[in-house]
NUDOSE-523138 format. One record per atom (N, C-alpha, C): residue number from 1; residue in three letters; atom name; x, y, z. Coordinates in steps of 0.05 Angstrom, whole numbers. Layout:
N
@bavex:NUM	nutor:ALA	balum:CA	X:X	Y:Y	Z:Z .
...
***
This chain:
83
@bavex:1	nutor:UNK	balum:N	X:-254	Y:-412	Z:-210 .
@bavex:1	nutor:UNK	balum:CA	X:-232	Y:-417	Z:-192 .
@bavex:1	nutor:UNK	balum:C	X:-233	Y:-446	Z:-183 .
@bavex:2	nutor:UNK	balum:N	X:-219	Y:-462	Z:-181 .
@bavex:2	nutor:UNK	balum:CA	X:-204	Y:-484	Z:-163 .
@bavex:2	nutor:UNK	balum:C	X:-224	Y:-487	Z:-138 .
@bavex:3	nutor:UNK	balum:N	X:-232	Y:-508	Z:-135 .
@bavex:3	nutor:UNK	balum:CA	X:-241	Y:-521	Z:-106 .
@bavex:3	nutor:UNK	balum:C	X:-221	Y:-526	Z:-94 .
@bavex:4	nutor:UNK	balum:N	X:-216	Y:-523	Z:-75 .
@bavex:4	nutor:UNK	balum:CA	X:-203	Y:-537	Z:-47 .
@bavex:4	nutor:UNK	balum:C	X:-166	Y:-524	Z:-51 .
@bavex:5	nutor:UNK	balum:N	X:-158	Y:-501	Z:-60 .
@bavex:5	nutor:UNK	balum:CA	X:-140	Y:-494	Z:-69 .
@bavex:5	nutor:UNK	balum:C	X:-128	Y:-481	Z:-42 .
@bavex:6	nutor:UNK	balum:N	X:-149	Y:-457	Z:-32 .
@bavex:6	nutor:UNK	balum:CA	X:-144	Y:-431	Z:-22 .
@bavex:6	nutor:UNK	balum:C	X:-143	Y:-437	Z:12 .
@bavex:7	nutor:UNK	balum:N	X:-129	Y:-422	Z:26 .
@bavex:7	nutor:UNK	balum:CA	X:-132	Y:-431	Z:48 .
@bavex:7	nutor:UNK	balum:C	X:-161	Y:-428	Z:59 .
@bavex:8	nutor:UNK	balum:N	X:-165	Y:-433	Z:85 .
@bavex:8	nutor:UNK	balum:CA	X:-189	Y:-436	Z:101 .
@bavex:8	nutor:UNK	balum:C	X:-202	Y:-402	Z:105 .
@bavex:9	nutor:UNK	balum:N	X:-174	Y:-380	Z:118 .
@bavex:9	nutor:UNK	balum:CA	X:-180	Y:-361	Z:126 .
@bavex:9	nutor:UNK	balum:C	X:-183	Y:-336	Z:96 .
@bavex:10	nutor:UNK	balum:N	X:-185	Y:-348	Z:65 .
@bavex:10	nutor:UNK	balum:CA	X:-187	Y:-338	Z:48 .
@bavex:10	nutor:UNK	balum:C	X:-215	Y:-318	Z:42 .
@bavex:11	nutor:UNK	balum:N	X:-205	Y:-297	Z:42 .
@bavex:11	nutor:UNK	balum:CA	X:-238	Y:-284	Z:42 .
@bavex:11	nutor:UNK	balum:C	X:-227	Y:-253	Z:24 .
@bavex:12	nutor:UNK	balum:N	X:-253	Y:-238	Z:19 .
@bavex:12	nutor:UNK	balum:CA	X:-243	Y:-207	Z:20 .
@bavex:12	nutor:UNK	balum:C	X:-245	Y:-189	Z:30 .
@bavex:13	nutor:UNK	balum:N	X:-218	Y:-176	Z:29 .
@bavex:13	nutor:UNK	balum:CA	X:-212	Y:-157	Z:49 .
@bavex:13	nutor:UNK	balum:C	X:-211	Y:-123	Z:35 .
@bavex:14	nutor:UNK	balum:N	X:-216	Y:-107	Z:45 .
@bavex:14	nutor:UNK	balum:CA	X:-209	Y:-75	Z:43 .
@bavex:14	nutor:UNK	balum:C	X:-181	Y:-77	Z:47 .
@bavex:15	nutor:UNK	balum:N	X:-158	Y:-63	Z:29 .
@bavex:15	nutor:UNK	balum:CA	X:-136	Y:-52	Z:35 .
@bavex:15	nutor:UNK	balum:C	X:-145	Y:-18	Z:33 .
@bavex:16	nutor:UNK	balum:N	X:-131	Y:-2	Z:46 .
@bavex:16	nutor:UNK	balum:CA	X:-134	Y:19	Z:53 .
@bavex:16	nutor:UNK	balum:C	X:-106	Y:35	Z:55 .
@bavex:17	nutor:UNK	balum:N	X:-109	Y:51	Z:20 .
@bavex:17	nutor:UNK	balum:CA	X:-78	Y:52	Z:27 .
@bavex:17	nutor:UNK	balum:C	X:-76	Y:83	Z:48 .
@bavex:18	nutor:UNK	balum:N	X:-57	Y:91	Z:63 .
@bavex:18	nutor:UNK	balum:CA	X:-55	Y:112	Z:90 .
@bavex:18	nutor:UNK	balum:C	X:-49	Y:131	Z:72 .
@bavex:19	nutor:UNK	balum:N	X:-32	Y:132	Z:43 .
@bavex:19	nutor:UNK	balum:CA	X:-13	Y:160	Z:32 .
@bavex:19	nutor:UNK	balum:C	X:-39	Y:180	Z:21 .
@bavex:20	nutor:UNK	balum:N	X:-58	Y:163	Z:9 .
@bavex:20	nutor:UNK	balum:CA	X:-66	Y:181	Z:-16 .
@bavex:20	nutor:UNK	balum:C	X:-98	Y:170	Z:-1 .
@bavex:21	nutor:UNK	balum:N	X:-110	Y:150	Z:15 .
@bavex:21	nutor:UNK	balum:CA	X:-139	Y:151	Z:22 .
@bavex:21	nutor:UNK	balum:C	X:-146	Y:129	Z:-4 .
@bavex:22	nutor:UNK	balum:N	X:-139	Y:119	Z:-25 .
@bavex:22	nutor:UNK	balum:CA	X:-148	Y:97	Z:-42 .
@bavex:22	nutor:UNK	balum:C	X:-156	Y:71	Z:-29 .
@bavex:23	nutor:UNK	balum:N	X:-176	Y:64	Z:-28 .
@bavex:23	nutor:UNK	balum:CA	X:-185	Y:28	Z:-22 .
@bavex:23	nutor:UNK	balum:C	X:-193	Y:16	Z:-51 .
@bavex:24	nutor:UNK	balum:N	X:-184	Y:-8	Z:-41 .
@bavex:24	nutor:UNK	balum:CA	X:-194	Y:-32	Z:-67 .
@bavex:24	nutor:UNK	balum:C	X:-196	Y:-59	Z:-46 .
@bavex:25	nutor:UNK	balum:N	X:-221	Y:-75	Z:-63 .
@bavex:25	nutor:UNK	balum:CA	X:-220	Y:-100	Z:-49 .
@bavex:25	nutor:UNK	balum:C	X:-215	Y:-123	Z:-60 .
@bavex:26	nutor:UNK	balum:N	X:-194	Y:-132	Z:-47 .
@bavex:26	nutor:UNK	balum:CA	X:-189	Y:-159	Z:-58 .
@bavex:26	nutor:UNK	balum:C	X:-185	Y:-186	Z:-36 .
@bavex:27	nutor:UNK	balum:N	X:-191	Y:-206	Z:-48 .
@bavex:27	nutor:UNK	balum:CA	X:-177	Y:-227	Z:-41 .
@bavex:27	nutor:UNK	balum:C	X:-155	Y:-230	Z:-31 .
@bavex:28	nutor:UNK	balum:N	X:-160	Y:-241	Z:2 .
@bavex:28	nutor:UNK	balum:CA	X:-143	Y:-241	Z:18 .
@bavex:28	nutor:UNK	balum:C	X:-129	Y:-256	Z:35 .
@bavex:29	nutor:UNK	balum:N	X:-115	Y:-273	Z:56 .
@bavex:29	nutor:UNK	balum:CA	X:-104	Y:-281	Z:77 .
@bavex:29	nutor:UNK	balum:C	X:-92	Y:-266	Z:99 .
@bavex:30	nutor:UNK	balum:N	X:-100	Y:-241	Z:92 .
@bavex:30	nutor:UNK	balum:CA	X:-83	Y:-225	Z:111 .
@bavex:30	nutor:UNK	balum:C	X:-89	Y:-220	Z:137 .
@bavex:31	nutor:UNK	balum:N	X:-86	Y:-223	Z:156 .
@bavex:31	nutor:UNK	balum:CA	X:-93	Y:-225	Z:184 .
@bavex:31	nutor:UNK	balum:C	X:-105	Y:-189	Z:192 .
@bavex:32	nutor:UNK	balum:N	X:-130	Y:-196	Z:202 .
@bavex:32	nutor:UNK	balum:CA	X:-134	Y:-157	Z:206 .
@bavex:32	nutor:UNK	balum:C	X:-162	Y:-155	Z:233 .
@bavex:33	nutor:UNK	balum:N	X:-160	Y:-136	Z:244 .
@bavex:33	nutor:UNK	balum:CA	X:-172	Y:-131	Z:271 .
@bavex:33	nutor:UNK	balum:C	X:-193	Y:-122	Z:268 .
@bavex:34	nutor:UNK	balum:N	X:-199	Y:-99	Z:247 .
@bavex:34	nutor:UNK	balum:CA	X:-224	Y:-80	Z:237 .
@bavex:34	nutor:UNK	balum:C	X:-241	Y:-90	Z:219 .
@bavex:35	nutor:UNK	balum:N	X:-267	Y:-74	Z:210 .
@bavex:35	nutor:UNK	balum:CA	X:-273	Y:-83	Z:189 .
@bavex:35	nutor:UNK	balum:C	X:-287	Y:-53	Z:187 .
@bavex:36	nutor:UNK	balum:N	X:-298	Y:-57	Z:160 .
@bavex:36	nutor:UNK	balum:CA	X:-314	Y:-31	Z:145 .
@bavex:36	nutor:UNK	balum:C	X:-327	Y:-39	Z:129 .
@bavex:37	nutor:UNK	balum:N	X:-351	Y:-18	Z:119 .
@bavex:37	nutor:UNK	balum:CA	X:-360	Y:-13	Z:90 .
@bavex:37	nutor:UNK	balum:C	X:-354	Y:-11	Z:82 .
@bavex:38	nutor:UNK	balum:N	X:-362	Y:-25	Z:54 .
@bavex:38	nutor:UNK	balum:CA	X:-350	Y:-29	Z:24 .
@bavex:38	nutor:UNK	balum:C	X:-372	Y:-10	Z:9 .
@bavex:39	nutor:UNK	balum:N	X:-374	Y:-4	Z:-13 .
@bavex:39	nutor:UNK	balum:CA	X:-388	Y:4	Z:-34 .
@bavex:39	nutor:UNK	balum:C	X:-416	Y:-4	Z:-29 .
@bavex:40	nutor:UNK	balum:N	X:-417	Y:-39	Z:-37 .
@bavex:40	nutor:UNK	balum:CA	X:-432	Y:-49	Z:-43 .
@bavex:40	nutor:UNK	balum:C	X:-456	Y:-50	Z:-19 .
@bavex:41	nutor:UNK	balum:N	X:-444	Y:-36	Z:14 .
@bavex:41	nutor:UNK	balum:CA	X:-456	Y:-39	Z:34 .
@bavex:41	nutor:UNK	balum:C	X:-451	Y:-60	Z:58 .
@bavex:42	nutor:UNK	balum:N	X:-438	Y:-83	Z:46 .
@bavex:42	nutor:UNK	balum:CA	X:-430	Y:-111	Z:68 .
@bavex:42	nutor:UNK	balum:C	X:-403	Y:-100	Z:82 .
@bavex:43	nutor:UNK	balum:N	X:-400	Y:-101	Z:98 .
@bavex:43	nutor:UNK	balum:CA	X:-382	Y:-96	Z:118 .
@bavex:43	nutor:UNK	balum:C	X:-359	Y:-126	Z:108 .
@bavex:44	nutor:UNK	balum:N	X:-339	Y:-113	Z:111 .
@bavex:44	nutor:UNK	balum:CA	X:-306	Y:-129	Z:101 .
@bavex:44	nutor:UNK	balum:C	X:-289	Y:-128	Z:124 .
@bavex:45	nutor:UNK	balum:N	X:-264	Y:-137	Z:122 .
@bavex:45	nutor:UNK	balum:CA	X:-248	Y:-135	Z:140 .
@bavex:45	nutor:UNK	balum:C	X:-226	Y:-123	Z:117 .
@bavex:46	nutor:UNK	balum:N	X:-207	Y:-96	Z:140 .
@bavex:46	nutor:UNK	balum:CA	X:-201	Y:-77	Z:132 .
@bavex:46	nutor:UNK	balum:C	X:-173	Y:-76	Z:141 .
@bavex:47	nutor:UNK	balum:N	X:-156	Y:-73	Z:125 .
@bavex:47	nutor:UNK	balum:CA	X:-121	Y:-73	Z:129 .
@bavex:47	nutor:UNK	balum:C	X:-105	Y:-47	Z:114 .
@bavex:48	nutor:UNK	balum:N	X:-104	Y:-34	Z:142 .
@bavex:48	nutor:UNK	balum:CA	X:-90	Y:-9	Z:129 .
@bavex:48	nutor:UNK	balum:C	X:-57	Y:-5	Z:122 .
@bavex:49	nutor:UNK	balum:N	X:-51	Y:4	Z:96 .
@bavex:49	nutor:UNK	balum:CA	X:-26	Y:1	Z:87 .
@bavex:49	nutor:UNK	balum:C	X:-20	Y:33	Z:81 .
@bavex:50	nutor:UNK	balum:N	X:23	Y:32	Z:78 .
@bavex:50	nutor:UNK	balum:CA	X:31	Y:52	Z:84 .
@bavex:50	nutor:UNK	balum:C	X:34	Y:58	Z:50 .
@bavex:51	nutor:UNK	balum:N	X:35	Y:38	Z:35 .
@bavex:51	nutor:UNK	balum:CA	X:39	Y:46	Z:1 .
@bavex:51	nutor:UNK	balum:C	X:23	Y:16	Z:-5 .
@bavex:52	nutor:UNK	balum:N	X:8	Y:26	Z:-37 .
@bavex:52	nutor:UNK	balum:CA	X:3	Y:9	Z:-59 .
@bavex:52	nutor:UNK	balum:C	X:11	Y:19	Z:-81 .
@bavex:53	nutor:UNK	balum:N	X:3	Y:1	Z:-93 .
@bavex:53	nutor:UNK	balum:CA	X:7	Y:12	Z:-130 .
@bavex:53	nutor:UNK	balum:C	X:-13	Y:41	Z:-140 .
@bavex:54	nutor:UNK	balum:N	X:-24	Y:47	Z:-119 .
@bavex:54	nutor:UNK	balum:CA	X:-43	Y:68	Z:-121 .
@bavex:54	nutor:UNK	balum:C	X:-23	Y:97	Z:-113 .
@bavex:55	nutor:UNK	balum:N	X:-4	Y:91	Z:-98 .
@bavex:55	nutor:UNK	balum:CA	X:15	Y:105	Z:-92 .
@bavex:55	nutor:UNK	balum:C	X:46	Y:108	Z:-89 .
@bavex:56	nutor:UNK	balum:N	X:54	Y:81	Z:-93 .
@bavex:56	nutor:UNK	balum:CA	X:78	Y:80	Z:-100 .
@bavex:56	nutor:UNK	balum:C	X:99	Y:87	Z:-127 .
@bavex:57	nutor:UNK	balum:N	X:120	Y:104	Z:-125 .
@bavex:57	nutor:UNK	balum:CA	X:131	Y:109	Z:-142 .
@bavex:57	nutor:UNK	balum:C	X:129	Y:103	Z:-167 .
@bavex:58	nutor:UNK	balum:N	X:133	Y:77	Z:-170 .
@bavex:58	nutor:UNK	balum:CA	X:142	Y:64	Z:-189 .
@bavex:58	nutor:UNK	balum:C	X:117	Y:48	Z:-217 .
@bavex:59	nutor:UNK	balum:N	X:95	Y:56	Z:-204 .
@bavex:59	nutor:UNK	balum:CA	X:69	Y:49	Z:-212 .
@bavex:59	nutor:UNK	balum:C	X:56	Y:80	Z:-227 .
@bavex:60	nutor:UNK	balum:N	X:54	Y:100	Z:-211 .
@bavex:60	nutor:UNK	balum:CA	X:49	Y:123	Z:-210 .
@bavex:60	nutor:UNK	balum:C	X:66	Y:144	Z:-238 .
@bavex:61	nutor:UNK	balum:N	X:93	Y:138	Z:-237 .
@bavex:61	nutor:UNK	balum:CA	X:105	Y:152	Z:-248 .
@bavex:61	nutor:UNK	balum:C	X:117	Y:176	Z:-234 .
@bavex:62	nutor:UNK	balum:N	X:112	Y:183	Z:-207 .
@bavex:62	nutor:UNK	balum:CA	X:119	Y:206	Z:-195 .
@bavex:62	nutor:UNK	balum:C	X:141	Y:196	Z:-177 .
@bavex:63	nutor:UNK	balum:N	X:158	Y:210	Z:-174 .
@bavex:63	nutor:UNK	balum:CA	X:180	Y:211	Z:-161 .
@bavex:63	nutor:UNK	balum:C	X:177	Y:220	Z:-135 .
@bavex:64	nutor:UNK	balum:N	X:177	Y:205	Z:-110 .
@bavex:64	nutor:UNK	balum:CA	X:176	Y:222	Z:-84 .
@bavex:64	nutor:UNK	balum:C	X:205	Y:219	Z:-75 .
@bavex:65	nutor:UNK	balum:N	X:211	Y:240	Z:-60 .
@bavex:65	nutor:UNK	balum:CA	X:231	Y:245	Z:-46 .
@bavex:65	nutor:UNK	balum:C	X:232	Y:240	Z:-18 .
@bavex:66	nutor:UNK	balum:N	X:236	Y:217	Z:-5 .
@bavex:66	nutor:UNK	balum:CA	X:217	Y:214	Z:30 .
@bavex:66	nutor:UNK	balum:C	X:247	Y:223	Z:52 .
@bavex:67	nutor:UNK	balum:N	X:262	Y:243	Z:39 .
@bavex:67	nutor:UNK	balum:CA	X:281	Y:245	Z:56 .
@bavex:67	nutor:UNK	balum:C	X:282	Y:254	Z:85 .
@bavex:68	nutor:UNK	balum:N	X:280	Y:249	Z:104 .
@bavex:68	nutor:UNK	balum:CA	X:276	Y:270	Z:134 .
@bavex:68	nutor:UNK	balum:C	X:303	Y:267	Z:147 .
@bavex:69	nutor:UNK	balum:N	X:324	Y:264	Z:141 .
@bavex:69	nutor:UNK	balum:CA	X:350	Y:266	Z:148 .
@bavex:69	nutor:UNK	balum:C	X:370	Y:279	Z:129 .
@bavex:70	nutor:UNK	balum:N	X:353	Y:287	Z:106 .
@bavex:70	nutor:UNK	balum:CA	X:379	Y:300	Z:84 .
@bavex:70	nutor:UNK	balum:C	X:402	Y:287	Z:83 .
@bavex:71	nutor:UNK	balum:N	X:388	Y:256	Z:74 .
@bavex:71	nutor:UNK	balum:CA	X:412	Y:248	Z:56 .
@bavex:71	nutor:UNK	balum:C	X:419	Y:242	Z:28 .
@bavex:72	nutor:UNK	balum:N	X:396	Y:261	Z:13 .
@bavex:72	nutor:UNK	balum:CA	X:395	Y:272	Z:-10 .
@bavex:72	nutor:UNK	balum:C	X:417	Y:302	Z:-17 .
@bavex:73	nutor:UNK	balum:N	X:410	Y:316	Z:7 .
@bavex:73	nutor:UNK	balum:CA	X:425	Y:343	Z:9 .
@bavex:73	nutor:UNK	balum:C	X:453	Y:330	Z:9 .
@bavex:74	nutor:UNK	balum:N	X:463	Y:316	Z:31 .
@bavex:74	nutor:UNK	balum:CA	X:492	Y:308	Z:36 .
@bavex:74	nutor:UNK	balum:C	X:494	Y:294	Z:10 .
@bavex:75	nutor:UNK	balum:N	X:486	Y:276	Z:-3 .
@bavex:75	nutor:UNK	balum:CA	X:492	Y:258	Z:-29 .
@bavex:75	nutor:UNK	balum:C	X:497	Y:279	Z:-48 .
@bavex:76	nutor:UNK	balum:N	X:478	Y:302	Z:-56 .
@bavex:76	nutor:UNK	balum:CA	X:482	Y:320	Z:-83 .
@bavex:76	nutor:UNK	balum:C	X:507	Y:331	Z:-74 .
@bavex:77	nutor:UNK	balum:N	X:512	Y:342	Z:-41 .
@bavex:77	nutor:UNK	balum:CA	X:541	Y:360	Z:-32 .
@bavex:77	nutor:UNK	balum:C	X:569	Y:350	Z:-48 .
@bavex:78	nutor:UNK	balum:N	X:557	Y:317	Z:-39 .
@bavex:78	nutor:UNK	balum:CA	X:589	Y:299	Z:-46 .
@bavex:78	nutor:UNK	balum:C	X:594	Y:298	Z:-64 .
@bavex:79	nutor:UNK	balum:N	X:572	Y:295	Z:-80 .
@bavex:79	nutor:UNK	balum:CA	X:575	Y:294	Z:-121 .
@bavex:79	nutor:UNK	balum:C	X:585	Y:325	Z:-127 .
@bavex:80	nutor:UNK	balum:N	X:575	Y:344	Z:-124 .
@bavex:80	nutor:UNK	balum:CA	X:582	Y:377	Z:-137 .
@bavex:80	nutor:UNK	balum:C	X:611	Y:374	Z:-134 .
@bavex:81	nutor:UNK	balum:N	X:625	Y:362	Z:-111 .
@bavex:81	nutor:UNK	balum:CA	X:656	Y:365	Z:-100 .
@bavex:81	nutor:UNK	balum:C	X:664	Y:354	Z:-117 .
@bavex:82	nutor:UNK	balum:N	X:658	Y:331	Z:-124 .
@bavex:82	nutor:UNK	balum:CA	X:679	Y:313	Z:-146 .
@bavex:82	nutor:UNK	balum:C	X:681	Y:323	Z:-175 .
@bavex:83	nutor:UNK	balum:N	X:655	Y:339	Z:-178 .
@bavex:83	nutor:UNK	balum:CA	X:660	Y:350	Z:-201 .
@bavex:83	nutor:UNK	balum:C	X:669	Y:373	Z:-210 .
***
C-alpha cells in the first residue's frame, strides 16, 4: 500500500451486518462508538449495519419482499384490472 495516502483515522473496523448476524473486517473511516472481538482475539471497533453484500438482494440472488404497507398487494390489484 501507498505511504501517506489514507486518512489519519484509517484503521480496521468490524461491520456487523443486523439481517443475517455476518461480520467481516475491513478497512475503515467510519466513525463508531463500540468495539469487539475479532477472531483473531484483538478487540476492533464495531459498526453495525442494516444490509451488506452478505445480505442484500442483489448479491445473494434472493428476492426479499420488505413490504409493511402492501404496496405490493395494491400494485399486483392495479395490474390484474388492466388486464
Amino acid at each position: 500500500m501507498k505511504k501517506e495516502i489514507h486518512p489519519d483515522n484509517y484503521r480496521m473496523v468490524i461491520f456487523h451486518d443486523n439481517s443475517n448476524g455476518e461480520r467481516f473486517l475491513v478497512g475503515s473511516t467510519v466513525e463508531t462508538e463500540a468495539t469487539d472481538k475479532w477472531e483473531d482475539g484483538k478487540e476492533y471497533p464495531i459498526k453495525h449495519v442494516d444490509v451488506s453484500s452478505t445480505s442484500h438482494p442483489f448479491y445473494t440472488g434472493q428476492e426479499k419482499v420488505m413490504d409493511t404497507a402492501g404496496r405490493v398487494e395494491r400494485f399486483k390489484a392495479r395490474a390484474a384490472k388492466k388486464k
